[in-house]
C-alpha positions as CSV (number, residue, x, y, z in Angstrom):
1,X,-30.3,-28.7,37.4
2,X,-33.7,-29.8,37.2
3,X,-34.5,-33.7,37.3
4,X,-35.2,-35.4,34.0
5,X,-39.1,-35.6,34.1
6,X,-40.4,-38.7,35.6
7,X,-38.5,-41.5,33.9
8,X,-37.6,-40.3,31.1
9,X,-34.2,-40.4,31.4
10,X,-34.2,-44.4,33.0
11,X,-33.1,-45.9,29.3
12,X,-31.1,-48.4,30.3
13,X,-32.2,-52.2,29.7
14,X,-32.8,-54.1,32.9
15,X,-32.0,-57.7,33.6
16,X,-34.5,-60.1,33.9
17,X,-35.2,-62.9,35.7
18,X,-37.6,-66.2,35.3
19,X,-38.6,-67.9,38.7
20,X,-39.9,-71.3,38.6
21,X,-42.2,-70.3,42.3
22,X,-43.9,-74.1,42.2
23,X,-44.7,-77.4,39.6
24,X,-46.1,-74.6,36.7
25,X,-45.9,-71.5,38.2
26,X,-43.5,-68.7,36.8
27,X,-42.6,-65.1,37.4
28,X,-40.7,-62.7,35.5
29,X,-39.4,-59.7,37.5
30,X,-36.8,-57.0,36.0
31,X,-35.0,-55.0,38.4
32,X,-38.4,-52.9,39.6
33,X,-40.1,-52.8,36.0
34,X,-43.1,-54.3,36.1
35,X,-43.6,-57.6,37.1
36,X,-45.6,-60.6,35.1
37,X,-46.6,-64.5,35.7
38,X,-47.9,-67.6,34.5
39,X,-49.7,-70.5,36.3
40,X,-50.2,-73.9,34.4
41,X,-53.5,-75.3,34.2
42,X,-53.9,-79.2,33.3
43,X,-53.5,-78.8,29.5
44,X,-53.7,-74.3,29.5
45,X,-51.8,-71.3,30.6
46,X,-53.1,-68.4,32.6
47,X,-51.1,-65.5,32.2
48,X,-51.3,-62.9,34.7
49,X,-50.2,-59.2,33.0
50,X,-49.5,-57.8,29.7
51,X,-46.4,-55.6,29.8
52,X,-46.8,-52.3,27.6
53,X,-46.5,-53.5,24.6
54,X,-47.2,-56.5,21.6
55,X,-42.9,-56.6,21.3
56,X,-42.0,-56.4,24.8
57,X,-44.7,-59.3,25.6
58,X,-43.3,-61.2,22.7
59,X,-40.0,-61.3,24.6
60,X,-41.4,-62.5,27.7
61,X,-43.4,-65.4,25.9
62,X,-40.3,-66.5,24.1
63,X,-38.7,-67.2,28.0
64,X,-42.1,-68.9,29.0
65,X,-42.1,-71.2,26.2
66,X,-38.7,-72.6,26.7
67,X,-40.9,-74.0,30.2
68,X,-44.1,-75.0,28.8
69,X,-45.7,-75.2,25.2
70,X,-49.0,-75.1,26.7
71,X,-51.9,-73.0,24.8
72,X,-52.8,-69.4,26.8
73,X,-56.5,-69.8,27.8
74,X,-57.0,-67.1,30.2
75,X,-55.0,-63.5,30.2
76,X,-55.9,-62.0,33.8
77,X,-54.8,-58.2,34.1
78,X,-54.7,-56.7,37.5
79,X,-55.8,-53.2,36.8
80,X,-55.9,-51.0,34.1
81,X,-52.9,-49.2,33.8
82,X,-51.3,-48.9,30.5
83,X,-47.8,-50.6,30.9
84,X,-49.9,-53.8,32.8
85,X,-52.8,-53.8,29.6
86,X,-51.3,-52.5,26.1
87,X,-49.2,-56.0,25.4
88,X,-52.4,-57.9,25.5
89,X,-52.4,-58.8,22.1
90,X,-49.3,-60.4,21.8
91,X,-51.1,-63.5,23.6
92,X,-53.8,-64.5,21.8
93,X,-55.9,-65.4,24.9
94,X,-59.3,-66.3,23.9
95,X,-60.3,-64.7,27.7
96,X,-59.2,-61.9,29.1
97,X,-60.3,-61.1,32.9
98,X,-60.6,-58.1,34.3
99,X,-62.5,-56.2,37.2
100,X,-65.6,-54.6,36.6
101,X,-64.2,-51.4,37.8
102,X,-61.1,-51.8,35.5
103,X,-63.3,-52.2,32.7
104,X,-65.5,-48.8,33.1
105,X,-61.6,-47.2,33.9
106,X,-60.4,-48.1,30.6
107,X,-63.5,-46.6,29.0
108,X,-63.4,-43.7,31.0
109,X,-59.8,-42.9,30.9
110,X,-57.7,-45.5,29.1
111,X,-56.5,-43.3,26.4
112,X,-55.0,-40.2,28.3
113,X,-53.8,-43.2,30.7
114,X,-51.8,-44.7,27.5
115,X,-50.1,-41.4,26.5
116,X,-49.7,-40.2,30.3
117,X,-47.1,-43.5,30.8
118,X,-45.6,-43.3,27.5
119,X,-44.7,-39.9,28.2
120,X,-43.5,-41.3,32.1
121,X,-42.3,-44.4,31.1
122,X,-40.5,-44.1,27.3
123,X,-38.1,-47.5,27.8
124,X,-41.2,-49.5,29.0
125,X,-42.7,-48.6,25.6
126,X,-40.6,-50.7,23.0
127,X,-41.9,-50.5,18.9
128,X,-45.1,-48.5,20.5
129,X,-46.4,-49.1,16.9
130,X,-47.2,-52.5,17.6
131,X,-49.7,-51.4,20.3
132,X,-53.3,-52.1,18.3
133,X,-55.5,-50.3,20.6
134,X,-56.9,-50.2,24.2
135,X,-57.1,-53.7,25.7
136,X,-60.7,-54.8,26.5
137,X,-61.5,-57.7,29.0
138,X,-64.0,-60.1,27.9
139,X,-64.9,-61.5,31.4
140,X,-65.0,-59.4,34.4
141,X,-66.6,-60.0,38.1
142,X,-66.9,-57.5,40.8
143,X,-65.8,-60.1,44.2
144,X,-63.9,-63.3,43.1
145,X,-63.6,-65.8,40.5
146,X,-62.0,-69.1,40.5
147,X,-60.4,-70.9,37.3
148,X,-60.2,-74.9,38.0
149,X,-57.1,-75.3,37.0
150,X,-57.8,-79.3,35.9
151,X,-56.1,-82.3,37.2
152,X,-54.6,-82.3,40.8
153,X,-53.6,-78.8,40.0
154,X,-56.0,-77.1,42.2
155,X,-57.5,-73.4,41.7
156,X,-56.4,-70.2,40.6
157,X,-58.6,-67.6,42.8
158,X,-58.8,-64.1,41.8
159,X,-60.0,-61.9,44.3
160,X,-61.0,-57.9,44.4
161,X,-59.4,-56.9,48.1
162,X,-60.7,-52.8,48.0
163,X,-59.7,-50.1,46.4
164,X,-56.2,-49.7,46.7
165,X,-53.5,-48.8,44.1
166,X,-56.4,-47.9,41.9
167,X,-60.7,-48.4,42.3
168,X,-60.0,-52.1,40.4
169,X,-56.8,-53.7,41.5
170,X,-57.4,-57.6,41.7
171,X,-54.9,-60.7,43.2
172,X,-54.7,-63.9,41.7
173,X,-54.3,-66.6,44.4
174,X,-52.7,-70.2,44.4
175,X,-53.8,-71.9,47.7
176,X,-52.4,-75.3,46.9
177,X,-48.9,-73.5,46.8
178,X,-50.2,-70.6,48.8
179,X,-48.5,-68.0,46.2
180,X,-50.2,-64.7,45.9
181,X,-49.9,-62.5,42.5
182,X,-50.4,-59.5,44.2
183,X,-50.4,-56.6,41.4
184,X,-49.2,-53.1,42.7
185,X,-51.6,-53.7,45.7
186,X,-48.3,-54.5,47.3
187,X,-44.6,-54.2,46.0
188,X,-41.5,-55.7,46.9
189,X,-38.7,-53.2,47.6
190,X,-40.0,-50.6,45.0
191,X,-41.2,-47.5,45.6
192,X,-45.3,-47.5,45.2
193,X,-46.9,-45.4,42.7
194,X,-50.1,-44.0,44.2
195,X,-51.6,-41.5,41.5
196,X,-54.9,-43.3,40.7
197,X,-55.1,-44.4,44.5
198,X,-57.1,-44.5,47.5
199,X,-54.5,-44.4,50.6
200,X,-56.2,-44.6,53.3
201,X,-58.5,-47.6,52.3
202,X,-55.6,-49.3,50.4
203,X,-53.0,-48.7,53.7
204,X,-56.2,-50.6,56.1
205,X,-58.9,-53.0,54.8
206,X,-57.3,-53.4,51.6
207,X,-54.0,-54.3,52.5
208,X,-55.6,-56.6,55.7
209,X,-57.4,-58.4,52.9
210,X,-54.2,-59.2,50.9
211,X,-52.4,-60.1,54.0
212,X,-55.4,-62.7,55.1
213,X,-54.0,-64.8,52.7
214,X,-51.2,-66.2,54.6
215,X,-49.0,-66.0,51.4
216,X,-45.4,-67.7,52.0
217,X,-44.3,-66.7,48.3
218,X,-45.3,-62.9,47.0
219,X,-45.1,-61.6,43.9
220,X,-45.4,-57.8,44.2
221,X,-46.1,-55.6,41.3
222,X,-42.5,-54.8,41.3
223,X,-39.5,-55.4,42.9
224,X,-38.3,-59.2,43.6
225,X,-40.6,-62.4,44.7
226,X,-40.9,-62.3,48.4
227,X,-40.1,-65.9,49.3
228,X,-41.1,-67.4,52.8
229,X,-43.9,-66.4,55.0
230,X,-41.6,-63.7,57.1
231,X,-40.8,-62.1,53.6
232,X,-44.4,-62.1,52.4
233,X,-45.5,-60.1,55.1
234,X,-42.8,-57.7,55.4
235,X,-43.7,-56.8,51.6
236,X,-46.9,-56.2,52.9
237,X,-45.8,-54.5,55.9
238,X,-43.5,-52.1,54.0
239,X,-46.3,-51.1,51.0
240,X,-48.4,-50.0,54.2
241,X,-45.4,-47.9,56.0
242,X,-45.2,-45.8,52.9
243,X,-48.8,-45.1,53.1
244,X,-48.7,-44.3,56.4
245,X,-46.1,-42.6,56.4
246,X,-47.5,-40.3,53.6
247,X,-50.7,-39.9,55.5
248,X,-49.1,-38.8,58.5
249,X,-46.7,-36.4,56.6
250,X,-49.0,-35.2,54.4
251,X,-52.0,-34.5,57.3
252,X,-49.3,-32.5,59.5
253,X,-48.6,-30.2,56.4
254,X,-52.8,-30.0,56.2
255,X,-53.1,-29.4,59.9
256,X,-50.4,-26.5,59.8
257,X,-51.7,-24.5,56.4
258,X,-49.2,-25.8,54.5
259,X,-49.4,-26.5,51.0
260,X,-48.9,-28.8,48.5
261,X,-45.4,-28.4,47.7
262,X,-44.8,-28.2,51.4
263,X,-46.6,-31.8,51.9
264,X,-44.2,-33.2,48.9
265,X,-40.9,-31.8,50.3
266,X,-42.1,-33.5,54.0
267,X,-43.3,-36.9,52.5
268,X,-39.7,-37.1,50.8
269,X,-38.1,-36.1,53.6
270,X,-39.7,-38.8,55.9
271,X,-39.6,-41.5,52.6
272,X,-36.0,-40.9,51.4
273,X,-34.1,-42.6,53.9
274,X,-35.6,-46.0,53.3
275,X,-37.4,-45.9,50.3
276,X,-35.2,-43.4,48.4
277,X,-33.0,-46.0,46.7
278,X,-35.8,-48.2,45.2
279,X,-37.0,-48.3,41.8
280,X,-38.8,-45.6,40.8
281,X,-39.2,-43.5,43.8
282,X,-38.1,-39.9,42.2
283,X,-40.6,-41.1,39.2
284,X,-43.8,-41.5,41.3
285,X,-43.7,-39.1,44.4
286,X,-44.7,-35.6,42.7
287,X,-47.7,-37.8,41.2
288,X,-48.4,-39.6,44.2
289,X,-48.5,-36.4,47.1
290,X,-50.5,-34.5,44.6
291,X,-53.3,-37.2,44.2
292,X,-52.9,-37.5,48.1
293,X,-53.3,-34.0,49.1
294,X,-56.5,-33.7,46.4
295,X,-57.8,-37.3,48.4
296,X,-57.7,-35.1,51.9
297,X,-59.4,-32.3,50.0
298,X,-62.2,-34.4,49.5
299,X,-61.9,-35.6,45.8
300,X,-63.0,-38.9,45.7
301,X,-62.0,-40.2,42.6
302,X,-58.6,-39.6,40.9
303,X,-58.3,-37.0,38.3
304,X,-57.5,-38.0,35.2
305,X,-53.5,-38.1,34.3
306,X,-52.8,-36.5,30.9
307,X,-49.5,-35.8,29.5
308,X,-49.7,-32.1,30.1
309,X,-51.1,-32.4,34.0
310,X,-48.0,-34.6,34.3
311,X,-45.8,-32.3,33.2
312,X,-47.3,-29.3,35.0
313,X,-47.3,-31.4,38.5
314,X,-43.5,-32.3,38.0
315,X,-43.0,-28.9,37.2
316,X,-45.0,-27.2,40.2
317,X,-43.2,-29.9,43.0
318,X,-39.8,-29.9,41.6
319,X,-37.1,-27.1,43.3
């Protein structure tokens, strides 16, 4: 029997969970779907993420408003992806931040991105009608940008650390609490999606520049909050052994004339035993070997996912 494409067949509702991380700082994670925060400024929310949709934001706004009636100033999104962009509305941010890089991505490819994950993702998608369009940022930088936060609250720093999961990836950073929102750029027992990516910069000087922080609480882009310094850098430490690990798997395949079905049945050999089990992991692989072996073949920028590419990739890697 074939496997149900992507993860179309994960329908099942997921439980999630609020974490008060510090005095005004929240995180919503959900048993590997995506994860999303909030940080209080003095008399002003920052949110950091959108979820994939108006409805399913609604939800999550409902929890954060049993903490904090607070008026959302500032909507940061990490990257462009459609299930991290496509709730935006929902919060009526007069801001919305973004990298520059994000920005020309969602012009360049923002709607095949939106029906490529709807088509991957179905569950993540809920009332798709309420969706209004692409999200636009109205503020976006190219290094860092800090929002004073007001009072003795300190600063929110947002930082670009490389290209990584995809060319625009940003972290937001609390040093007074020395949490780290770290996006997809790093995930926390889930499996990493690495479609849009760049592996080898994202697996060195991106993932040094994440870990320079010092964190000792991470939030991940999926997965649970990594709590304590030892657990902040082992999620660090693990996103980078699955690069690696692909790297390695997938250059041996190279080296011996291989192709690229033989590089996806290595990298899940070498992957399964430790990563198998995580969220997502079936879901991403076919996507994330194929981008790969196109990286080592010299194409510098990710192809653009459409619904039928995805389907013919699945179909090409599947046995």
């Amino acid at each position: 029997m074939p496997r149900p494409f992507a993860s179309s067949a994960d329908l099942d509702d997921k439980t999630q969970t609020l974490e008060v991380l510090a005095d005004g700082v929240y995180a919503l994670t959900a048993e590997g779907d995506p994860n999303i925060g909030a940080v209080e400024g003095e008399d002003f929310l920052v949110c950091f993420e959108a979820l994939a949709t108006p409805a399913a934001a609604r939800d999550w706004l409902a929890v954060l408003r049993t903490h904090t009636d607070k008026p959302i100033r500032y909507l940061v999104l990490s990257h462009y992806h459609a299930v991290r962009t496509l709730g935006a509305s929902a919060f009526h941010a007069p801001v919305i931040i973004a990298h520059d890089r994000t920005r020309a991505l969602i012009a360049e490819r923002g709607e095949q991105d939106w029906a490529s994950e709807f088509g991957r993702m179905p569950r993540l998608f809920r009332e798709p009608e309420t969706i209004p369009g692409l999200t636009w940022p109205t503020v976006t930088f190219s290094s860092t940008l800090t929002i004073d936060l007001g009072g003795d609250r300190g600063d929110l720093d947002l930082a670009y650390c490389g290209r990584g999961h995809t060319e625009g990836d940003i972290v937001a950073w609390l040093p007074k609490h020395r949490i780290l929102f770290a996006g997809d750029l790093v995930e926390t027992q889930a499996a990493l999606y690495t479609g849009d990516a760049f592996h080898r910069e994202w697996a060195t000087g991106t993932l040094d520049h994440v870990a320079s922080f010092g964190a000792e609480t991470l939030v991940g882009g999926r997965g649970a909050v990594a709590h304590g310094r030892a657990e902040a850098r082992a999620a660090v430490d693990q996103t980078r052994g699955f690069l690696e690990t692909m790297l390695r798997e997938t250059g041996r395949v190279r080296e011996r004339g291989g192709t690229l079905k033989d590089a996806f049945a290595a990298v899940h050999a070498a992957l399964a035993p430790d990563y198998g089990g995580w969220p997502i992991f079936e879901h991403c692989l076919p996507f994330d070997v194929s981008r790969l072996w196109d990286e080592l073949d010299g194409v510098e920028r990710p192809r653009v996912w459409t619904a039928e590419r995805d389907r013919q990739v699945w179909a090409e890697l599947q046995d």
